[in-house]
KOLGULUM-763532 format. One record per residue (C-alpha): residue in three letters; x, y, z. Coordinates in steps of 0.25 Angstrom, whole numbers, padded with zeros to 4 digits, always signed. Last residue first. Layout:
ALAXYZ...
! end
This chain:
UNK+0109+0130+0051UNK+0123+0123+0058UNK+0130+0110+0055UNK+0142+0105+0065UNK+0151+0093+0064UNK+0161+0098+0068UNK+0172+0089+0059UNK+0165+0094+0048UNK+0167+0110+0048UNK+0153+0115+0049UNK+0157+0126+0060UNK+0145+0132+0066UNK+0141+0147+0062UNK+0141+0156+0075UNK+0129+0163+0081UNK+0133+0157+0095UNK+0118+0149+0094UNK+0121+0143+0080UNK+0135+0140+0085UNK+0129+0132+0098UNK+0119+0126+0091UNK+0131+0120+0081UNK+0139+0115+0094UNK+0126+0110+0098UNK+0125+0099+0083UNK+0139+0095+0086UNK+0137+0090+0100UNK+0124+0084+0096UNK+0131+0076+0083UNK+0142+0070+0092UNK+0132+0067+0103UNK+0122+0060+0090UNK+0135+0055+0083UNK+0141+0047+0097UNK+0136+0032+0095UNK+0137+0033+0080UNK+0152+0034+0082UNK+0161+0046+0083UNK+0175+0046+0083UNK+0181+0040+0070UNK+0167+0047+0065UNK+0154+0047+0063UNK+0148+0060+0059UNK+0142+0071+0065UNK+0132+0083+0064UNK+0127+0094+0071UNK+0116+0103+0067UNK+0111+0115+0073UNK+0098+0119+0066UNK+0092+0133+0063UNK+0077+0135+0059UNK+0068+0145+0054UNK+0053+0148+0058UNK+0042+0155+0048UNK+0036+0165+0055UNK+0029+0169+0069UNK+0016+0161+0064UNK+0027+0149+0060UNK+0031+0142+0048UNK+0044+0133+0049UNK+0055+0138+0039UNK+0066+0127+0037UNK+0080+0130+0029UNK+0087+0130+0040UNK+0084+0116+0044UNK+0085+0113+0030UNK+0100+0118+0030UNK+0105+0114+0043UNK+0100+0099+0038UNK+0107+0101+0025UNK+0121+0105+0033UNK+0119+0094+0042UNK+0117+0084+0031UNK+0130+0090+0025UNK+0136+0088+0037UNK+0134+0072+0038UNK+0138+0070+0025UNK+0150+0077+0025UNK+0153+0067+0038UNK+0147+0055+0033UNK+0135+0049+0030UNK+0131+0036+0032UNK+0119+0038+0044UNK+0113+0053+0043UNK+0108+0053+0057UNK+0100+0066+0057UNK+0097+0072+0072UNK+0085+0082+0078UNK+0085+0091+0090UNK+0073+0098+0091UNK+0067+0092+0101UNK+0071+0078+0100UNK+0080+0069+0094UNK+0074+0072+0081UNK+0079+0060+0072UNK+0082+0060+0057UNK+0089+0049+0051UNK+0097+0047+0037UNK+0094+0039+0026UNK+0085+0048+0018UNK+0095+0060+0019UNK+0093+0071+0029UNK+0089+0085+0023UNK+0074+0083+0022UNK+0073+0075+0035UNK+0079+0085+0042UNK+0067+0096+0035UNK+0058+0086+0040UNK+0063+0086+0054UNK+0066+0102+0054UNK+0051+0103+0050UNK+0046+0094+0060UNK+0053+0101+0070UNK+0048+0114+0066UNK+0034+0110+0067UNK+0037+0105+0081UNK+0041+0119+0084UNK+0027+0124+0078UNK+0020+0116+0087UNK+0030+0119+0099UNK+0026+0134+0099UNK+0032+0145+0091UNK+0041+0154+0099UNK+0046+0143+0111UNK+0047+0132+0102UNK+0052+0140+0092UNK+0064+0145+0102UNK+0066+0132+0106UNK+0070+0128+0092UNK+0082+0139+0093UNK+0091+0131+0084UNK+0087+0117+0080UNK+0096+0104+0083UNK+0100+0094+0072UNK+0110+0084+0073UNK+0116+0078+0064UNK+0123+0062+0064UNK+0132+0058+0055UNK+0135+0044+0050UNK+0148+0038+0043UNK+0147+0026+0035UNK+0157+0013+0041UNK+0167+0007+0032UNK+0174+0020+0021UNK+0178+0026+0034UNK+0178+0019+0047UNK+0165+0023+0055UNK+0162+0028+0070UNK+0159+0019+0078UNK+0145+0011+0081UNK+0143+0002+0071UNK+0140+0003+0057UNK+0128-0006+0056UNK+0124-0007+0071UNK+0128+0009+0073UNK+0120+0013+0064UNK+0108+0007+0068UNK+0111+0012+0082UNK+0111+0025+0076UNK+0099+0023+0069UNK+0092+0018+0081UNK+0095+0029+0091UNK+0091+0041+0079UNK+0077+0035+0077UNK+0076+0034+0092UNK+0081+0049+0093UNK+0068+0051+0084UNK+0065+0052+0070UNK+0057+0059+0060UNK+0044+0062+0060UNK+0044+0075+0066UNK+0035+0074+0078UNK+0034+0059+0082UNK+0049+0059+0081UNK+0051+0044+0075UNK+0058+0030+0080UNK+0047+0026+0089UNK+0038+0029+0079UNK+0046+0022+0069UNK+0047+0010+0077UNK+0031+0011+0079UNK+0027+0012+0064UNK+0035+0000+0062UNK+0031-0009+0072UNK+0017-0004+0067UNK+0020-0007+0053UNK+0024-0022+0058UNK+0012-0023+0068UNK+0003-0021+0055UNK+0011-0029+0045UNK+0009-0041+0057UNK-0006-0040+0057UNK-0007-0038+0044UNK+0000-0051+0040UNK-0009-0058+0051UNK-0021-0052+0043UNK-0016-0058+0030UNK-0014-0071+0036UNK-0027-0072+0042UNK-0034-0072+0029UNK-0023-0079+0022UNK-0029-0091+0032UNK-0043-0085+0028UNK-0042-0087+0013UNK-0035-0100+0013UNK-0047-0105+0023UNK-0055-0101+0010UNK-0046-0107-0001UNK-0047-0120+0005UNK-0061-0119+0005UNK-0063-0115-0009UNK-0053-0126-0012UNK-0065-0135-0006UNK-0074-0128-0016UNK-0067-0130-0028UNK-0063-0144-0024UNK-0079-0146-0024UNK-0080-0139-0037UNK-0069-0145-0044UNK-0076-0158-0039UNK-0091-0155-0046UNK-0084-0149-0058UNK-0077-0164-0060UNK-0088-0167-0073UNK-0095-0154-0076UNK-0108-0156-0068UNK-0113-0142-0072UNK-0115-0138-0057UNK-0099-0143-0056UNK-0098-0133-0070UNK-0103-0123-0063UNK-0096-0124-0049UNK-0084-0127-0057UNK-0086-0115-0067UNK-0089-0105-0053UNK-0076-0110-0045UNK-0067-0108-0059UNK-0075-0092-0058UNK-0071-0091-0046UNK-0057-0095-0045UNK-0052-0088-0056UNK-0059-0075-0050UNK-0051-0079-0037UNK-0038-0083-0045UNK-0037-0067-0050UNK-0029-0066-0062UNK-0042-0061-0070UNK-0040-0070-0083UNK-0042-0083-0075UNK-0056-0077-0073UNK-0060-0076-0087UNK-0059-0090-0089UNK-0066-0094-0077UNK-0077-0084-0082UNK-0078-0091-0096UNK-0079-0105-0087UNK-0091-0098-0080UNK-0098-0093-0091UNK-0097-0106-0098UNK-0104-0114-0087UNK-0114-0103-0086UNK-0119-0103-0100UNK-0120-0118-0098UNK-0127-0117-0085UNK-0138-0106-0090UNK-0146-0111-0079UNK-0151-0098-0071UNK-0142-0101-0059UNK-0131-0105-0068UNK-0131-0092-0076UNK-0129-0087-0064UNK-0117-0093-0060UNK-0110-0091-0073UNK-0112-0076-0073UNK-0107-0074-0058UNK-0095-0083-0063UNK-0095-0072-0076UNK-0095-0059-0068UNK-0084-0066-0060UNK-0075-0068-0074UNK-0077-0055-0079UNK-0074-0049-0067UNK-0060-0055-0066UNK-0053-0040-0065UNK-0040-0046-0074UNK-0049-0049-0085UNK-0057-0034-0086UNK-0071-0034-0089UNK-0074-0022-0098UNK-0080-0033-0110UNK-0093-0036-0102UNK-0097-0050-0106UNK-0098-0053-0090UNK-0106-0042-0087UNK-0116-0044-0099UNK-0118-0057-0094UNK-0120-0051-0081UNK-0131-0043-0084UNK-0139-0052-0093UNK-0139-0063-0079UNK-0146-0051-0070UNK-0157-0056-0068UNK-0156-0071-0070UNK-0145-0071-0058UNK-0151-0066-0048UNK-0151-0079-0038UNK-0135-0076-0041UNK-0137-0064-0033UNK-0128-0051-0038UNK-0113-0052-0035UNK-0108-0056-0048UNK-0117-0046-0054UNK-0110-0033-0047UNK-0096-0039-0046UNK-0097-0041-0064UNK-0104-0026-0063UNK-0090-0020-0055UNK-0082-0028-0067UNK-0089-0022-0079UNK-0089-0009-0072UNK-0074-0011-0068UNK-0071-0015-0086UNK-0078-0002-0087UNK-0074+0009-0081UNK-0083+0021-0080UNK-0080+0026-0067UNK-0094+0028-0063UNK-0099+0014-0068UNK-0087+0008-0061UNK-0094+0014-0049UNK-0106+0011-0050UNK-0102-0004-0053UNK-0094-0003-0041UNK-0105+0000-0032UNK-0114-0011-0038UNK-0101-0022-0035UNK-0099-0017-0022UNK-0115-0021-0018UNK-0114-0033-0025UNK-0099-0035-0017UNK-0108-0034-0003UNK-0120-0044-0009UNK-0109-0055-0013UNK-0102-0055+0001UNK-0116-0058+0008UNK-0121-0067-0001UNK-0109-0074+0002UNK-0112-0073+0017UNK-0125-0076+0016UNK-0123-0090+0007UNK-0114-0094+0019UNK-0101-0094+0025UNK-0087-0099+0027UNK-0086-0111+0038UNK-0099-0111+0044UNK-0104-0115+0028UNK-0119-0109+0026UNK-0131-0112+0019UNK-0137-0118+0030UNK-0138-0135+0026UNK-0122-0133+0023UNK-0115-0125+0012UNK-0101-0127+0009UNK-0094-0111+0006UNK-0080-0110-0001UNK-0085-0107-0013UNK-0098-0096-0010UNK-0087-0090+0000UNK-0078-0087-0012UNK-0089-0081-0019UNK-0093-0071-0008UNK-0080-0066-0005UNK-0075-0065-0021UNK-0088-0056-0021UNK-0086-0046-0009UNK-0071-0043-0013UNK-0076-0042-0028UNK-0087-0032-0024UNK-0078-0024-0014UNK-0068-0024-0025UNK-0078-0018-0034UNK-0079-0007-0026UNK-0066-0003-0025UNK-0063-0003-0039UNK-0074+0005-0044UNK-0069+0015-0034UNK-0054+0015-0039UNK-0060+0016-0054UNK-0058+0032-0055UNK-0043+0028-0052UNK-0036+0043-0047UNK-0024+0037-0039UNK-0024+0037-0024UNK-0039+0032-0024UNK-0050+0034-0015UNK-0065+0027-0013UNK-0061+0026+0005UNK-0072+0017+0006UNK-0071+0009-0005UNK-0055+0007+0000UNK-0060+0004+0011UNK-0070-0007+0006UNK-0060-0014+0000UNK-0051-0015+0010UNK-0062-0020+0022UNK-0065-0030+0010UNK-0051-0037+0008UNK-0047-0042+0023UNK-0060-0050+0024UNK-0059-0054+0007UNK-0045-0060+0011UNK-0048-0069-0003UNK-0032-0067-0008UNK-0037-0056-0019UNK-0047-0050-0010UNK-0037-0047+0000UNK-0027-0041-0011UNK-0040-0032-0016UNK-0042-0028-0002UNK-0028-0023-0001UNK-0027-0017-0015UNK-0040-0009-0011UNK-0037-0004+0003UNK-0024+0001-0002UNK-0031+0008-0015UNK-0040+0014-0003UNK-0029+0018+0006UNK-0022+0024-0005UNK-0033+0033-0009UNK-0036+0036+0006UNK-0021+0042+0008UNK-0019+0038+0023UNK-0009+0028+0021UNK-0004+0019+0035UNK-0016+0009+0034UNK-0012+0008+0019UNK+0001+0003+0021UNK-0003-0008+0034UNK-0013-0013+0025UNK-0001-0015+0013UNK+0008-0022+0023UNK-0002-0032+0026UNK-0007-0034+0010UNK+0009-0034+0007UNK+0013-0045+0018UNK-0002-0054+0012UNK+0004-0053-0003UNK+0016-0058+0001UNK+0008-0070+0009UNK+0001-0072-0003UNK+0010-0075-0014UNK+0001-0080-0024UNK+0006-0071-0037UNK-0006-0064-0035UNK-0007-0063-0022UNK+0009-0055-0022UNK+0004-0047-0033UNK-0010-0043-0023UNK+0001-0041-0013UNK+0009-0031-0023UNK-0005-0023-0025UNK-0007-0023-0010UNK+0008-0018-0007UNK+0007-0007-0017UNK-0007+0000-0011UNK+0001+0001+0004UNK+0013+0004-0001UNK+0006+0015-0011UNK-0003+0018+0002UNK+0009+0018+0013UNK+0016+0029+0005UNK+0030+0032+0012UNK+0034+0038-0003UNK+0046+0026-0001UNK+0036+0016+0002UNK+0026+0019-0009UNK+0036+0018-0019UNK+0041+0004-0016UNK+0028+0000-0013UNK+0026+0004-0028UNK+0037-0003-0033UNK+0034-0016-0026UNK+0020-0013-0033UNK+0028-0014-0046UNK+0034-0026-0044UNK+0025-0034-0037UNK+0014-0029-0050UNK+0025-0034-0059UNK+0025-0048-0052UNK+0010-0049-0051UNK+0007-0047-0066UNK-0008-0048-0067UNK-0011-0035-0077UNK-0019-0030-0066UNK-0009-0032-0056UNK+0003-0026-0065UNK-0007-0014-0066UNK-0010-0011-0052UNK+0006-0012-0049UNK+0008-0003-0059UNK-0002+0006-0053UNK+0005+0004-0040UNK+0017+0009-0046UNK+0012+0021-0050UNK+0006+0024-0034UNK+0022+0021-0030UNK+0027+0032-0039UNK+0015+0041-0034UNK+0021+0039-0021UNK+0035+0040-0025UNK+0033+0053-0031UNK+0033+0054-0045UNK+0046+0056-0053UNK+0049+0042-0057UNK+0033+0042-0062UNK+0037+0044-0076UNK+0041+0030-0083UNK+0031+0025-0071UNK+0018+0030-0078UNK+0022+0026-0093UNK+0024+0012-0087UNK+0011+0014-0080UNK+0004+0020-0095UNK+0010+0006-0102UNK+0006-0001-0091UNK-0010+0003-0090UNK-0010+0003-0106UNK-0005-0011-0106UNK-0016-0017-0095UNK-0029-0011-0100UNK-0034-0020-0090UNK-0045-0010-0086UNK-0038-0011-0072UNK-0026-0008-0078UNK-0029+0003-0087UNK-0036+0011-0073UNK-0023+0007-0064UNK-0013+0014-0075UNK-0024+0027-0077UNK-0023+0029-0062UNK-0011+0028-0062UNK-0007+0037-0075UNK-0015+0048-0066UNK-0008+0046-0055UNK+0007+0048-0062UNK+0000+0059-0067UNK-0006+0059-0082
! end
């Protein structure tokens, strides 16, 4: 199998709770993945993190989706970053530590914004939404959701995704309705001014019916069975309680299903829609019992709102039931309810104010780099070059350095030979496609650390900061050679390129302040070999590089 492929398998064991086959395959999947890109690394990562969720160990997930944000940001993949900061959030939630989670879901929004890979974007959408829901943010949770319905694609091949999608819509509009069913007081009207009515409920409940018959199809078309048993538990739990003697067989035969999976909780909300109409048609011991089994199943999920539920649901019964104190737990059940509702909306606004500030964060960012960037080949511009010799010269000062205290920096700099001349034969299009390709091939030849600028035209400069003499002149010389080495397709025939290059380091008499002058000087005395038809001398103290 790929490295995709054992993914894929990885996430499908997990989410069918076959929990030790899913870890023994993802060990087997990063004993070999060292040698993938650092993007599919990341994506391999992500599924560990799918895993350690599933199997309720928040640390290990932390762990291993700072791993894959770790990944993502050194492959520059906003999606990975964007998909691996939501699972770390829902970690983060889990272990109670909201306003962490909170940082990552803003930072994740501003990822996914920035990613154009629509399989990526929809997993984002997803692991966003599901957060949301997790913490009650339904209003920030649904536009998610249905996103990534809309957009029905997936990075990694997961036949499930679909399913998966559409029950989260179910879920999403389900948890609404029954948490506005607790928190609301009714008054002569039917309604409570402070949270909402019977029709707003009603509402909610029909929009996740209609989620819940779509993913039955589709878990039907997938042929996976503990999803079909959880899409068919959504699908009755949000059909009419008024209808309850119709279809009372099918959901007993849902809630005995053996594909439910524990960690999904499906069992447990099948049963608390079970026990409520067993209620409405009488059969109040049989629902008193199906209601306490429900609450056991639904400590077994690792989701407090499932728990929460279903103990809601064996109060209100047991309250109808006149079990001594039932009546009280339910009243403090309700006012807790309350509580936990203008909680919701304070976190509310809290999360959007997070945005607001991750957003003009990014956009500080994006501007500085503009500013600091040549707009036509991606690297940088004289600006970039001004601040990182004042960088520089802030942490090693301005004069030249003292051996064995201070590094050395040299500065090249880079002019093209004849570059008017292709102007002037081929057109400016095709001399901008040569400056892009004398930029990129810069790029390859400089090392990570140092900087590339185009000052302009066609004269470009390489601080390489911490590198001495030799070092500087061996840059110069792999620099010459790229240059050289480049061919740049034209309808007259390939073009090939010379470059003067002139380099210097600091010395006992030349600071930071004067390398760009000392560099230029340098640089014009090779021009004026190449264009006397002799060889420039490459004899250190000189300075001097020629292609």
């Amino acid at each position: 199998m790929t490295l995709s492929e054992t993914a894929a398998r990885v996430m499908t064991l997990a989410q069918d709770g076959q929990i030790e086959a899913a870890r023994t395959l993802a060990d087997d999947g990063l004993a070999g993945c060292a040698d993938a890109s650092l993007s599919d690394q990341s994506a391999f990562w992500y599924t560990v993190a799918v895993l350690e969720h599933v199997d309720q160990q928040p640390t290990a997930m932390v762990a291993a989706a700072d791993r894959s944000i770790e990944l993502a940001v050194a492959a520059g993949s906003d999606g990975w970053a964007a998909n691996s900061r939501s699972l770390r959030a829902m970690a983060w939630i889990r272990q109670g530590q909201v306003e962490r989670a909170l940082l990552d879901l803003a930072r994740s929004e501003v990822e996914l914004a920035a990613c154009d890979d629509a399989g990526l974007r929809c997993w984002a959408h997803t692991g966003l939404g599901y957060c949301y829901l997790e913490i009650r943010l339904y209003e920030l949770a649904q536009p998610h959701f249905e996103a990534a319905a809309r957009l029905d694609a997936s990075p990694i091949p997961l036949p499930s995704a679909r399913t998966i999608d559409l029950m989260n819509l179910a879920e999403l509009h389900l948890r609404w309705a029954d948490e506005l069913e607790r928190v609301v007081e009714r008054d002569q009207t039917g309604s409570d001014p402070g949270f909402g009515d019977d029709e707003t409920v009603d509402r909610h409940r029909a929009i996740g019916h209609a989620h819940a018959i779509d993913a039955v199809a589709s878990a039907r078309g997938v042929g996976a069975p503990s999803l079909l048993a959880g899409a068919l538990a959504m699908e009755l739990c949000s059909r009419p309680l008024r209808d309850a003697p119709t279809w009372l067989p099918q959901m007993r035969e849902t809630f005995a299903d053996p594909d439910h999976r524990d960690h999904q909780g499906t069992r447990a909300q099948i049963g608390g829609r079970l026990a409520r109409a067993l209620w409405s048609v009488g059969e109040h011991e049989h629902a008193l019992t199906t209601a306490r089994a429900s609450a056991d199943y639904a400590r077994a999920a690792g989701d407090w709102q499932v728990a929460g539920s279903a103990q809601w649901l064996l109060v209100e019964l047991e309250a109808l039931a006149g079990v001594p104190g039932a009546a009280a737990g339910r009243e403090y059940g309700r006012l807790l309810s309350r509580v936990l509702w203008q909680q919701r909306l304070s976190t509310l606004q809290g999360a959007k104010a997070a945005l607001d500030v991750e957003r003009l964060r990014r956009d500080t960012q994006i501007a500085q780099r503009e500013a600091a960037e040549d707009p036509l080949t991606g690297i940088g511009n004289r600006r970039a070059l001004t601040e990182a010799l004042r960088a520089a010269a802030e942490r090693f000062g301005e004069v030249a350095p003292d051996v064995g205290h201070r590094p050395w920096h040299s500065l090249l700099v880079i002019d093209l030979d004849g570059f008017k001349a292709i102007n002037d034969l081929h057109g400016h299009v095709l001399g901008d496609e040569v400056l892009r390709a004398v930029a990129a091939a810069l790029r390859g030849a400089a090392r990570a650390e140092d900087v590339v600028v185009r000052l302009g035209g066609d004269e470009f400069v390489v601080l390489a900061q911490d590198a001495d003499e030799a070092a500087g002149l061996a840059l110069a010389d792999r620099i010459a050679e790229s240059i050289s080495a480049l061919s740049v397709p034209s309808p007259a025939g390939p073009i090939t390129l010379r470059a003067s290059v002139g380099v210097r380091t600091t010395s006992a008499t030349i600071g930071l302040a004067e390398l760009l002058d000392e560099a230029d000087r340098a640089m014009y005395r090779v021009k004026a070999s190449h264009a006397g038809g002799t060889v420039p001398t490459t004899r250190a103290d000189d300075g001097l590089r020629g292609a």
